[in-house]
N, C-alpha and C positions, 0 to 999 in steps of 0.2 A: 147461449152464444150471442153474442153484442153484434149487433149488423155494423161495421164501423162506415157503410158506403153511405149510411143516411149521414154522416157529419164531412163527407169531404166538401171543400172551398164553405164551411161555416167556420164562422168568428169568433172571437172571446175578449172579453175584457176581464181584467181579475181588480178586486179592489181590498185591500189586507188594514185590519185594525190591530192595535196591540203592540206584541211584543215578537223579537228576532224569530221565535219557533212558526210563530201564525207566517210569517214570509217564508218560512224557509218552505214551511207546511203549502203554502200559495204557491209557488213554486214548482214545487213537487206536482201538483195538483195541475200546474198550465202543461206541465210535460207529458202528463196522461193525456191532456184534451191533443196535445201536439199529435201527440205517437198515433190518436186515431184519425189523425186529417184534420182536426179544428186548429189554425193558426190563429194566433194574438192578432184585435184588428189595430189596426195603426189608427193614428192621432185623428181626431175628428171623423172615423168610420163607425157606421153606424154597425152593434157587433148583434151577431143572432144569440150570445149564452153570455150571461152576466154570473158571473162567482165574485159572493162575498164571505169574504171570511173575518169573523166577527170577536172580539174581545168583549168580557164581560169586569173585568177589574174593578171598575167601577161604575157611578150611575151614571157619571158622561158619559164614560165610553158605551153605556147602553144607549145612551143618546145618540151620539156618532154615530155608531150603526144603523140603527132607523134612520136617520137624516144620510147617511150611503146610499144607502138602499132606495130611499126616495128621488135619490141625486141621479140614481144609477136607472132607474126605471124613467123616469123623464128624458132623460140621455138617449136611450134606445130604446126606442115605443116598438114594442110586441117582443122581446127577446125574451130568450127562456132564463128564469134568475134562479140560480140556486143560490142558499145562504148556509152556511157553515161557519165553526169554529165556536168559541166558550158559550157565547149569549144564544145560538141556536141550541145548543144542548140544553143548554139553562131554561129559558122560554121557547121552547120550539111552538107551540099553540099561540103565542103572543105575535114571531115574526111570522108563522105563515099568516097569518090576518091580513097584513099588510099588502096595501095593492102592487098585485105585481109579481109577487113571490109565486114562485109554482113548484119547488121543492125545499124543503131544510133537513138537513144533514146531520147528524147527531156527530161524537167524538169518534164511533167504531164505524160509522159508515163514511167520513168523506175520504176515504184510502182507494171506495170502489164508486167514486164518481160518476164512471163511464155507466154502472148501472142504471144508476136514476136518471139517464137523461129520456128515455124513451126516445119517441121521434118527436120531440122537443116542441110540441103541439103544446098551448098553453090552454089552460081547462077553467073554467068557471069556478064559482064556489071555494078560490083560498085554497093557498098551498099545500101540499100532505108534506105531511110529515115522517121522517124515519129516525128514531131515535134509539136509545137501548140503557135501560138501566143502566145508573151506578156497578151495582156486582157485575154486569157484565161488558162492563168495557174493560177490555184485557189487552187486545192487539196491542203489540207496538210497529207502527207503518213508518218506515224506514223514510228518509230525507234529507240528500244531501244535495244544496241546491245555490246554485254562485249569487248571490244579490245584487243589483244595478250598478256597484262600482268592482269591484275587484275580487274578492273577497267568497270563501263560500260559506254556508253557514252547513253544521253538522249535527244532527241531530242525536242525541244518545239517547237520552233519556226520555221518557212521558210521566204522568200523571203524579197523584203525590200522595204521600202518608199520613201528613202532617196536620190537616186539619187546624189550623190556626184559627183564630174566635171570630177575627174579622173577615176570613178569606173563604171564595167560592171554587177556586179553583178547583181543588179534589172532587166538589162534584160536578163540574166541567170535562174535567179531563180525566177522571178514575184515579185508580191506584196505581201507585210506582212500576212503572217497569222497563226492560233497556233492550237495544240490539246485542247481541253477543261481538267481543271485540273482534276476534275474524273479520265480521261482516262490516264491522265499522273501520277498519283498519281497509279491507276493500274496498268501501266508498272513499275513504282518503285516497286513494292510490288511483283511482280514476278520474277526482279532481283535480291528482297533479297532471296525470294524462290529458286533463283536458284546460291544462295552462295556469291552474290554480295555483297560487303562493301561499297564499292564506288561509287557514279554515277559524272558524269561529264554534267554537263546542256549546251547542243548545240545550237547553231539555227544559222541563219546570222545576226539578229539584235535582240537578246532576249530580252532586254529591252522592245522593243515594242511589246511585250507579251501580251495577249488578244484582237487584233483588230479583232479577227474572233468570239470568244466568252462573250465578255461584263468584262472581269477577268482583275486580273493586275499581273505583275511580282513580284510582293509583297505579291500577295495572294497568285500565286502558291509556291512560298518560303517556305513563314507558313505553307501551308498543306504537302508538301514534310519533312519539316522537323519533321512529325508526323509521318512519316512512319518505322513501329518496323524493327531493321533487318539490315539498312542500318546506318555506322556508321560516313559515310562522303558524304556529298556533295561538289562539286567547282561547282564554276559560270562561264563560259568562258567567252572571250571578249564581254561587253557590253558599251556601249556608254556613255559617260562623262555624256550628258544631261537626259537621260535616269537611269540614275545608282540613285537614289532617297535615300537621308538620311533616310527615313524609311526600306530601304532595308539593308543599311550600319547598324543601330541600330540594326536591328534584327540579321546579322551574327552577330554583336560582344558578343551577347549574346543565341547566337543560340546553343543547344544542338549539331546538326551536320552540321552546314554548315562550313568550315572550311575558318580562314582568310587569304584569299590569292582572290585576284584581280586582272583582265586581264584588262586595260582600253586602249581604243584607243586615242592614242594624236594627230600624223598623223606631227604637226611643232608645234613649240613653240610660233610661231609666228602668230600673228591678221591676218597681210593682206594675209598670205598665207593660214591662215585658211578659208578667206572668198573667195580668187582665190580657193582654192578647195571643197568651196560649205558647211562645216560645220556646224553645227548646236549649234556651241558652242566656248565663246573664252579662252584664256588662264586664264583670272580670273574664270572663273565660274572651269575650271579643275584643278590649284591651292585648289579652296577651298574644292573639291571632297578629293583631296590626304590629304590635311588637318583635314579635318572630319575624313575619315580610320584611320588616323596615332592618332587622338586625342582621338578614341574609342578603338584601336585595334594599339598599338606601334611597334607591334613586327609582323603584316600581310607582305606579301609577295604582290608585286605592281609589275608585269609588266606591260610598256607602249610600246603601234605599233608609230616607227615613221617611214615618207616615206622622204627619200634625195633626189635634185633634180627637184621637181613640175617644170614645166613649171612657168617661175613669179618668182621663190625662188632667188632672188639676194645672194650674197655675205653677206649683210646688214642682211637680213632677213635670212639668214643661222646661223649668227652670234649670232640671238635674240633666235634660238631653243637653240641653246649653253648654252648660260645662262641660258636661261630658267629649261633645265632638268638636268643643275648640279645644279640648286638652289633647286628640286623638291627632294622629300626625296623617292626616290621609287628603286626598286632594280634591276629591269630587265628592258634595253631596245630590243626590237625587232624590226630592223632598214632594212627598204624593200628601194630598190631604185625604183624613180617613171620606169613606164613603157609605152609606149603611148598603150593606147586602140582605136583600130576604132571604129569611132561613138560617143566618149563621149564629152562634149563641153570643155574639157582643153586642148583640141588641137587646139584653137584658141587663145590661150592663149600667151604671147613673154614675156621677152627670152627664149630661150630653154638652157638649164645648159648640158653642155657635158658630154660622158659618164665619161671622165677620172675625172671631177670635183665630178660626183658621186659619185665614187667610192672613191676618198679623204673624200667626206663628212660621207660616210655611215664608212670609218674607223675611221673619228675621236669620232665618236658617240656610235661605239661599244667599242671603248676605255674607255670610258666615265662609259659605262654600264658593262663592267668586274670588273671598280673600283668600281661600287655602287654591285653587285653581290658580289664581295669578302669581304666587308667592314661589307655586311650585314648576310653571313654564319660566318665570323671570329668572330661576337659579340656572335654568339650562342653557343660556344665553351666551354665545362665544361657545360654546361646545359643539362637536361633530360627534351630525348621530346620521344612523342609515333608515331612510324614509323610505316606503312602498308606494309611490304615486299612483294616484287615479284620474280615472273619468272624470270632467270636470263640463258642464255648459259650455256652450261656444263663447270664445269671448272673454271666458272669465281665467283666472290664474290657476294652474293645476296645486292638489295639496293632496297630503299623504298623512301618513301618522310613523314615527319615529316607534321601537319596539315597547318602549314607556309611555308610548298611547300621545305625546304629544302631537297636535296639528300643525302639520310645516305647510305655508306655503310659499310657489316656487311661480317665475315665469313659465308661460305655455309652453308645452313643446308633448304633440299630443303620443308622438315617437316613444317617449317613455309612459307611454301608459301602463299599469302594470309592473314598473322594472323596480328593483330596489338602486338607489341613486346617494350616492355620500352628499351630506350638505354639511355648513355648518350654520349654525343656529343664530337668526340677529335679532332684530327687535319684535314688537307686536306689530301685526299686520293692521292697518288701517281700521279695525270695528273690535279688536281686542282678542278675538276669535280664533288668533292662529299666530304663530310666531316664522315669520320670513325663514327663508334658508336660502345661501348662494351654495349652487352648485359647485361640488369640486369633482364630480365623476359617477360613472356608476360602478356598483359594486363590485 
């Protein structure tokens, strides 16, 4: 039994790396410390429990983390620091070293937070650690949690199958597995209870959606999208081979799922899709973007690509080129590779330099400014319906249209949260967002 009297009127500050899951995960994780007494401290208070929760993607983001962590322990001298998330499962012996750290959390233990906090006495001699095998990370720890603007993020999904050449995640986060739709359709239905318009559908591999409970990513779609209250869903990044025309049919006709697509490409190219272990080639993700665009002309497409693989010649640098100025989609998100220890594309020759990287990953976000502006500039003179947000003091409120574009609009903090009809005018002063005059709300 947890004493919860030792954390009333203690603090918290949370600090999150990565990707949507790791926030929603951070989240989840501040409402635990809330429910036992520990509130969030406010801006410039000094907090008694520091949580970080850590991305391991790549070797930056390994960097990051340590330089948090560092950030965060000079911040608040003596507080109790737990660290969590990918790069603590990954290196858990490497961050408790680090001054400061007095616990690290594996992938099956930060769900029970509240355990490891003790009476929050920091001890000599370097963090402990609590971590759990590979095989035995199985929980899936539920998280449905609103993020700093409007918006909540949902989790479905964990861990992954997939093993990809370059990727650590699978042994980060373990093997695939889901909440059952019930319980996920219940978290929907209490974040429309509690004011939510929006949900955002998380996981590491949603697609592979029901390998814990017999269900499919198709079915939990349909019944989400029956839920009263909630006026938009997005689908986050889900897998070419996974992304099922049955799923594609149903947003284009779906009441609230809105058209707009995260898909992972990763190279344009065969051979270096199969050097990095994918599970799909460029024709089969051709005729994905085909299908969207044939049902839905006007959705929003971004695609992940990684510059650089270990293997990635010149030649085959060449073949992504083509390939995603031939592909009709609007957003690239262009990562350069990073080596992970442990994964098998580190045996992989040639190695592509950093400075060729960095050539490659500029000519590809070039590429993807001009499909980004090409595809806001057609919208221009048209009404669409925007979900406005939270914006800084000061600054002009902005929203996203159901096809993912950025409107921005004058202040008016009244509609924070509302859907609002505009119509669409030019680019907004740094190119970032395209104006809207107000004509009502919905």
């Amino acid at each position: 039994m947890i004493d919860t009297n030792l954390f009333q009127d203690k603090t918290a500050v949370y600090y999150t790396l990565g990707c949507k899951l790791n926030f929603s995960e951070t989240s989840t994780i501040g409402r635990i410390l809330q429910e036992a007494g520990i509130r969030t401290a406010r801006r410039g208070e000094k907090a008694d429990i520091c949580v970080v929760n850590t991305c391991s993607v790549t070797e930056v983001a390994d960097k990051k983390c340590r330089q948090a962590i560092h950030r965060l322990v000079r911040q608040h001298p003596g507080a109790f620091v737990i660290v969590t998330g990918c790069y603590a499962q990954l290196r858990p012996d490497t961050v408790a070293k680090i001054d400061g750290v007095d616990v690290v959390l594996g992938a099956e233990q930060k769900k029970d937070v509240l355990k490891y906090l003790g009476d929050l006495q920091k001890r000599d001699g370097g963090g402990q650690t609590f971590t759990s095998p590979l095989k035995d990370i199985r929980t899936f720890a539920p998280s449905c949690s609103r993020g700093d603007r409007t918006r909540f993020f949902l989790k479905v999904q964990d861990g992954c199958n997939y093993f990809c050449s370059y990727c650590t995640i699978p042994f980060a986060r373990g093997r695939s597995r889901n909440g059952s739709i019930a319980s996920l359709v219940g978290q929907a239905r209490q974040a429309a209870a509690e004011g939510g318009k929006e949900i955002v559908l998380t996981g590491v591999n949603i697609g592979d959606f029901g390998r814990s409970t017999g269900e499919t990513f198709a079915e939990l779609v349909k019944a989400l999208d029956e839920v009263e209250g909630i006026e938009r869903y997005r689908i986050s990044s889900i897998e070419p081979d996974l992304l099922s025309d049955e799923v594609i049919e149903f947003v284009a006709h779906s009441r609230r799922f809105m058209p707009h697509f995260h898909i992972p490409l990763q190279a344009g190219c065969d051979d270096v899709l199969k050097l990095m272990r994918r599970r799909y080639d460029t024709a089969l993700f051709a005729g994905k973007i085909e299908r969207i665009r044939t049902l839905m002309p006007d959705a929003f497409i971004g695609v992940d690509v990684i510059v650089g693989m270990r293997g990635e010649t010149d030649d085959y640098f060449e073949q992504t080129c083509r390939f995603v100025e031939a592909l009709d989609v609007t957003q690239l998100h262009v990562f350069s590779y990073s080596e992970r220890p442990g994964t098998s594309a580190l045996k992989i020759d040639p190695v592509v330099p950093p400075e060729e990287k960095h050539r490659r990953s500029q000519r590809l976000l070039a590429i993807s400014d001009r499909k980004t502006h090409d595809f806001y500039a057609r919208h221009r003179g048209q009404t669409a319906a925007v979900l406005l947000e939270r914006s800084r003091s000061g600054l002009p409120m902005h929203g996203f249209t159901p096809n993912y574009i950025r409107v921005e609009v004058p202040r008016n903090e009244a509609l924070d949260n509302e859907v609002v009809t505009v119509r669409l005018g030019d680019f907004n002063a740094d190119g970032t967002a395209l104006t809207g005059e107000m004509l009502g709300e919905k």
